[in-house]
C-alpha positions in Angstrom: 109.1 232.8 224.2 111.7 230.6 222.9 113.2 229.9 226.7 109.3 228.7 227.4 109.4 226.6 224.9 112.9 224.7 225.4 111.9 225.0 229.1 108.8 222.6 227.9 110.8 220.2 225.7 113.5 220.0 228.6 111.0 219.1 230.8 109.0 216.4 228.3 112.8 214.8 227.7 113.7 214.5 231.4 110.1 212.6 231.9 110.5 210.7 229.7 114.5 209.8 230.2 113.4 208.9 234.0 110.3 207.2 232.6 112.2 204.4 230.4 114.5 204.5 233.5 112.4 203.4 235.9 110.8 200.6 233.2 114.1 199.3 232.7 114.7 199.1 236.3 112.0 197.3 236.9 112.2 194.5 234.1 116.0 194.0 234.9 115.5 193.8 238.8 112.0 192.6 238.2 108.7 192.9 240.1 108.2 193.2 243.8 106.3 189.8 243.5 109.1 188.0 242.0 111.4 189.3 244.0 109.1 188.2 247.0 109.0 184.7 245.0 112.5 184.6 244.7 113.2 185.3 248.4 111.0 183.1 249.6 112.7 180.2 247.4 115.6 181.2 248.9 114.1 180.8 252.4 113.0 177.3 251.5 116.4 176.2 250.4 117.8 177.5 253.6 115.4 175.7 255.5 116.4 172.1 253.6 120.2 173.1 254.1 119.3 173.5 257.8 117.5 170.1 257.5 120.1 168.1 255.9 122.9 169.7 258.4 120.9 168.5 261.4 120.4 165.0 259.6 124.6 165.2 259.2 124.8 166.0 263.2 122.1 162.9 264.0 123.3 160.7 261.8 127.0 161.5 263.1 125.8 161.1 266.6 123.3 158.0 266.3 124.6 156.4 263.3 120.9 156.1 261.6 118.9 158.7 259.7 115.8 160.0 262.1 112.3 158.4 261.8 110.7 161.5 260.4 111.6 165.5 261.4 109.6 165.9 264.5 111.8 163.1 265.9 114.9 165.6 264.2 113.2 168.2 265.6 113.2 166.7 269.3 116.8 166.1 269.3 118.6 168.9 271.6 120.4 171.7 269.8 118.9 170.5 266.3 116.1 173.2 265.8 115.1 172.9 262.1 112.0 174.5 260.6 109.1 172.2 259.9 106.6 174.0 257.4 107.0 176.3 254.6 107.4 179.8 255.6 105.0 181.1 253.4 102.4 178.2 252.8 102.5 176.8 256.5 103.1 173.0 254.2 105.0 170.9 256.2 107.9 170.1 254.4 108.6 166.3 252.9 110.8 164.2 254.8 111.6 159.9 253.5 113.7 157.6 254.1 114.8 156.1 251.1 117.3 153.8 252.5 119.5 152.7 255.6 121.8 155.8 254.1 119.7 157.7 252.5 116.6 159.9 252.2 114.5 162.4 250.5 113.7 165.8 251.5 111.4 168.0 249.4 109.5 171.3 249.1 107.2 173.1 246.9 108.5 176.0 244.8 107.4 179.2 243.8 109.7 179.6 240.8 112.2 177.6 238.6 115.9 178.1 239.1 117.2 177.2 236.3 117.9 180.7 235.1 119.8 181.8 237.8 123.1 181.0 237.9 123.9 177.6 239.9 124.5 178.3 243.4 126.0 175.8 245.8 125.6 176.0 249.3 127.2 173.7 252.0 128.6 171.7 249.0 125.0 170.8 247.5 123.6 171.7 244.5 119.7 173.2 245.4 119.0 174.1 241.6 115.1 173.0 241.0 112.1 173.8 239.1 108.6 175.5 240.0 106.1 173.4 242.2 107.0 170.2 244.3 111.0 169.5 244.3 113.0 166.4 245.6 116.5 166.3 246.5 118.1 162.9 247.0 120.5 163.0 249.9 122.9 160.5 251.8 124.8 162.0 255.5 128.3 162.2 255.4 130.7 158.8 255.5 132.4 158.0 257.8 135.8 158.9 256.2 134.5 162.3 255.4 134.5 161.5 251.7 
């Protein structure tokens, strides 16, 4: 009787050992839907750095930023996604000056927790909901 019985509290240990396991997995590596969140702000940011390159390449070949991102858009071998991947919301394009302009996006969670993460040399960290990033193309001297 007594294998029956530390058969039993093996078995209620193991459950719940895999139990907190599995909780702990989830809170650290959190919920599908923040993950989902997470990857689709990741998407966005992507689709800006794909922007700003193409604006780069224009600007490099025309020496003035593009009227709006359809005209981007029409430029051969710039292919940039317009709208949000998830949301369909065309992203925001301005030009802010003869050298300058605005791109922006809405988004589902705030970076600032992560750590900072740089790609192509810009800094994408932004909060929840409707983000702007103030951008200038490359000079002419590469500085």
């Amino acid at each position: 009787m007594k294998t029956g019985s530390g058969t039993k509290i093996l078995a209620v240990t193991v459950s719940i050992v895999v139990g907190l396991a599995i909780g702990v997995a989830i809170y650290i590596l959190d919920s599908p839907g923040v993950q989902r969140q997470r990857k689709m702000d990741t998407r966005r940011i992507k689709d800006l750095c794909d922007i700003s390159h193409s604006i780069d390449t224009y600007w490099d070949r025309k020496k003035s930023l593009p009227f709006d991102l359809a005209d981007l858009d029409r430029e051969p071998g710039l292919k940039i996604a317009l709208k949000d991947p998830e949301t369909s919301i065309s992203y925001v394009y301005e030009v802010t000056s003869n050298r300058s302009y605005r791109l922006c996006a809405v988004f589902s969670m705030d970076s600032s927790g992560e750590s900072q993460e740089y790609y192509m040399s810009r800094k994408w960290a932004h909060g929840a909901g409707k983000q702007c990033f103030d951008l200038k193309p490359p000079k002419e001297d590469g500085r």
